[in-house]
C-alpha positions in Angstrom: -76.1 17.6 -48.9 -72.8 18.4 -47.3 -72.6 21.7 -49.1 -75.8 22.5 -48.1 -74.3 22.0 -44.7 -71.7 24.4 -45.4 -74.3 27.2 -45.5 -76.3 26.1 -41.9 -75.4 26.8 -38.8 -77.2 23.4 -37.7 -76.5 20.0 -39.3 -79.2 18.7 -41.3 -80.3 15.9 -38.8 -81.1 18.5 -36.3 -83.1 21.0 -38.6 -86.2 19.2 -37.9 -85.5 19.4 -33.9 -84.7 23.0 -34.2 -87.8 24.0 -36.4 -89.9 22.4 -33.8 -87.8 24.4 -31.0 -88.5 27.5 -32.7 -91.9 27.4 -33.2 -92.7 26.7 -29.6 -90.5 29.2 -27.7 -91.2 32.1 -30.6 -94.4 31.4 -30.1 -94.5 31.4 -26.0 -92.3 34.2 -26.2 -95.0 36.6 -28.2 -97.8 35.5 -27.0 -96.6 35.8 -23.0 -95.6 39.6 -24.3 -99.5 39.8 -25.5 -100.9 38.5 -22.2 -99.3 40.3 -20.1 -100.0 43.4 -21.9 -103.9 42.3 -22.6 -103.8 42.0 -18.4 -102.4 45.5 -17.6 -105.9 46.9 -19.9 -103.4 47.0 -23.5 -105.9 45.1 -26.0 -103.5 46.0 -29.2 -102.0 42.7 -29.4 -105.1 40.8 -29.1 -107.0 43.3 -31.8 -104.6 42.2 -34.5 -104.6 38.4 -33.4 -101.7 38.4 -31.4 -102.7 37.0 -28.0 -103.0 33.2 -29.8 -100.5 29.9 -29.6 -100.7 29.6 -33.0 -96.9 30.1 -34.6 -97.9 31.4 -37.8 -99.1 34.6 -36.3 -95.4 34.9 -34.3 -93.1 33.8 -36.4 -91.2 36.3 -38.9 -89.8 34.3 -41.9 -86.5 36.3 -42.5 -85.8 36.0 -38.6 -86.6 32.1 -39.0 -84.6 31.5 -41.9 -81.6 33.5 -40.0 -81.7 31.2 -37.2 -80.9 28.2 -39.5 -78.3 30.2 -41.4 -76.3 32.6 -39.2 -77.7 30.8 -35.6 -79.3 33.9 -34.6 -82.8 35.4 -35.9 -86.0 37.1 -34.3 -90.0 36.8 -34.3 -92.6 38.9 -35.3 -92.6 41.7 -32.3 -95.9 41.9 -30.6 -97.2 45.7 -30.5 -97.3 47.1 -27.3 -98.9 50.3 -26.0 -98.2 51.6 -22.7 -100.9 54.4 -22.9 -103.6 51.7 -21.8 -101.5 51.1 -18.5 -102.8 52.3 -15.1 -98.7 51.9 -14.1 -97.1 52.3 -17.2 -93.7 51.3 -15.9 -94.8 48.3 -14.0 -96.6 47.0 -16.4 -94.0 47.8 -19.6 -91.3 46.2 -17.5 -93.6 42.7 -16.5 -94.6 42.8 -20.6 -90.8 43.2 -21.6 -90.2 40.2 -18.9 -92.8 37.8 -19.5 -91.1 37.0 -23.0 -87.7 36.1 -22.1 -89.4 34.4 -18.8 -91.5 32.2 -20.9 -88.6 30.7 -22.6 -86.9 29.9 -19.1 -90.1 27.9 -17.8 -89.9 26.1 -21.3 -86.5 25.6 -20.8 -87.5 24.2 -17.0 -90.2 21.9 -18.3 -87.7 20.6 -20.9 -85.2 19.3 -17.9 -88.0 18.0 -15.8 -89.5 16.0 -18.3 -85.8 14.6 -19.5 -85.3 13.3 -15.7 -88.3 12.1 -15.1 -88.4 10.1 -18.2 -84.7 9.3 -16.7 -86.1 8.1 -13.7 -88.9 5.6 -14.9 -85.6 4.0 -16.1 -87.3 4.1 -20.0 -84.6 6.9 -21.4 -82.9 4.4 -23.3 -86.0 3.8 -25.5 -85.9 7.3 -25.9 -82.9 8.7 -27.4 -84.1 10.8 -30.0 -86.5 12.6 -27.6 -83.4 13.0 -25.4 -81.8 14.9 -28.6 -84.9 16.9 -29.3 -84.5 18.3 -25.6 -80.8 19.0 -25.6 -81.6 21.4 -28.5 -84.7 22.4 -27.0 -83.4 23.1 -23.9 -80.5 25.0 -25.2 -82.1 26.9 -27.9 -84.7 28.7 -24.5 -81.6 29.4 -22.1 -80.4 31.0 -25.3 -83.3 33.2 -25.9 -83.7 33.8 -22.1 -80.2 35.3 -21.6 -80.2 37.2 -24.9 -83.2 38.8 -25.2 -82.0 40.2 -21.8 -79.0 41.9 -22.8 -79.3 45.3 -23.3 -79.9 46.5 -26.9 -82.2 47.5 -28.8 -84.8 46.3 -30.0 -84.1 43.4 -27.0 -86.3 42.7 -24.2 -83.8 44.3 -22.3 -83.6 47.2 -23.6 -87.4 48.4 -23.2 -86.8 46.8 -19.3 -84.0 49.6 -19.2 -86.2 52.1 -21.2 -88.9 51.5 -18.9 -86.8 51.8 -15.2 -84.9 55.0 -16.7 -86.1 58.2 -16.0 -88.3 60.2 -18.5 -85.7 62.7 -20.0 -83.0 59.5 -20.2 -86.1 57.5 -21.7 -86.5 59.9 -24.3 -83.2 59.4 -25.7 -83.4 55.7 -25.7 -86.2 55.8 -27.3 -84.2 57.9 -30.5 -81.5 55.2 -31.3 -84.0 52.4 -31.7 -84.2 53.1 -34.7 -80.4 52.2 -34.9 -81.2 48.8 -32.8 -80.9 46.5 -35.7 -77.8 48.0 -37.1 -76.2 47.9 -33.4 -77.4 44.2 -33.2 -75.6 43.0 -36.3 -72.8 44.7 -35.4 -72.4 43.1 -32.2 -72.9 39.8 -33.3 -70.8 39.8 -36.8 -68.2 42.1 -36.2 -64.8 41.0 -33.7 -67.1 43.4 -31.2 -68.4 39.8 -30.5 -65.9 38.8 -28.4 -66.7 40.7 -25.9 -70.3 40.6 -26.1 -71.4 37.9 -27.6 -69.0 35.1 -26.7 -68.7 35.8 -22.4 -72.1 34.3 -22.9 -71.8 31.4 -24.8 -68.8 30.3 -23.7 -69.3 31.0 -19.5 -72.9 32.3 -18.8 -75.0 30.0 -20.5 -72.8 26.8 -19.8 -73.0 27.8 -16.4 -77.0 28.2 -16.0 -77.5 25.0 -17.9 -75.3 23.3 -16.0 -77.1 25.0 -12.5 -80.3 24.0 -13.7 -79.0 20.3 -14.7 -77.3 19.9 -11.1 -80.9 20.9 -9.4 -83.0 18.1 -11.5 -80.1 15.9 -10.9 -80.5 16.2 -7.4 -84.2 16.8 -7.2 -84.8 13.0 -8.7 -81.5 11.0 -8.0 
C-alpha cells in the first residue's frame, strides 16, 4: 500500500474524499457551460446529453485518473457553438465563465455549511465531514483559479478569445491545437515556477484564507 502511494498524488485515505470532490465540481462545471450556452439559444450540448448532473456524461477517464496521479487532470469539454448566439461575445464569455464560477459557489457552499455545522456546536461529531470539505473546498478554489488562467484549452483562454478582436481571435484560435502540449509544458517543466507555483503558493492560500476570514466573521 505504501508504494502504491508512491505513485498518487493523494494519500490513500483521501482518494475516496477526492473522488467524491471530482465528480461534483466536474460535473457542475460542464453542465453550468451547457446551461448557459442552452440559454443564449445554443442547443448542442443538450442534443448530445450534455445539459444533465449526472457525472458519467462529464467526466473524462484519462483526465480523472491524472488528477489522482499527477494532481492535475480535466473533464469531458462540453461542445459549444457560438453561431446560435444573438451576441456571440456576450454570450461565449458568460458560457466560458459559468464553469469556473460554478466551482466557486461550490467552493462557497462548502465553507458555509462547515461554519454552520461549527456553530450548532456539533463539529466535533463530525470530523470526517470536516476532512471531506477541506478537500472539497480546496479541490473548487483550485479549479476556479485555474481554469481562469489563460491557456488553451482553459476557460480563460476562450474568455480572452472571445473579448479579442476578430483578426487577433483568428490567430488564437490556430494554436489551440497546441493547447494541450502548452499545458503540460507549463505544469511539468521548471516553467512551473513561474506559472504554476505563484498560485499555489500565494493566490490560492490567499482566497481561501479571504473566504475563511468572511464565514469566520459572518457566524462568530
Amino acid at each position: 500500500m505504501e508504494g502504491l502511494e508512491g505513485f498518487l498524488a493523494y494519500s490513500l485515505r483521501d482518494i475516496p474524499y477526492v473522488a467524491i470532490t471530482l465528480m461534483i465540481a466536474f460535473t457542475f462545471h460542464e453542465f453550468a457551460h451547457a446551461f448557459v450556452a442552452y440559454k443564449f439559444g445554443d442547443s448542442t450540448a443538450q442534443k448530445q446529453g450534455r445539459l444533465t448532473l449526472n457525472p458519467l456524461k462529464h467526466l473524462d477517464p484519462f483526465g480523472t485518473i491524472l488528477i489522482f496521479i499527477a494532481g492535475f487532470g480535466w473533464a469531458r469539454p462540453v461542445p459549444v457553438n457560438r453561431f446560435y448566439f444573438k451576441k456571440p461575445r456576450l454570450a461565449g464569455v458568460l458560457v466560458s465563465v459559468a464553469g469556473p464560477l460554478s466551482n466557486l459557489v461550490l467552493a462557497l457552499i462548502g465553507f458555509l455549511a462547515g461554519y454552520g455545522l461549527a456553530r450548532t456546536g456539533l463539529a466535533a461529531n463530525f470530523q470526517g465531514f470536516y476532512d471531506f470539505l477541506d478537500i472539497f473546498n480546496w479541490l473548487n478554489l483550485v479549479l476556479f483559479v485555474f481554469n481562469l488562467l489563460p491557456f488553451p484549452p482553459l476557460d480563460g483562454y476562450r474568455i480572452l478569445e472571445d473579448l479579442a478582436p476578430n483578426d487577433i481571435r483568428a490567430k488564437m484560435t490556430q494554436y489551440e491545437q497546441y493547447g494541450v502540449l502548452i499545458f503540460i509544458i507549463i505544469v511539468i517543466t521548471p516553467l512551473d515556477q513561474y506559472t504554476i507555483d505563484p498560485i499555489f503558493q500565494f493566490i490560492l492560500p490567499g482566497l481561501w484564507q479571504g473566504i475563511d476570514n468572511f464565514f469566520y466573521q459572518l457566524f462568530f
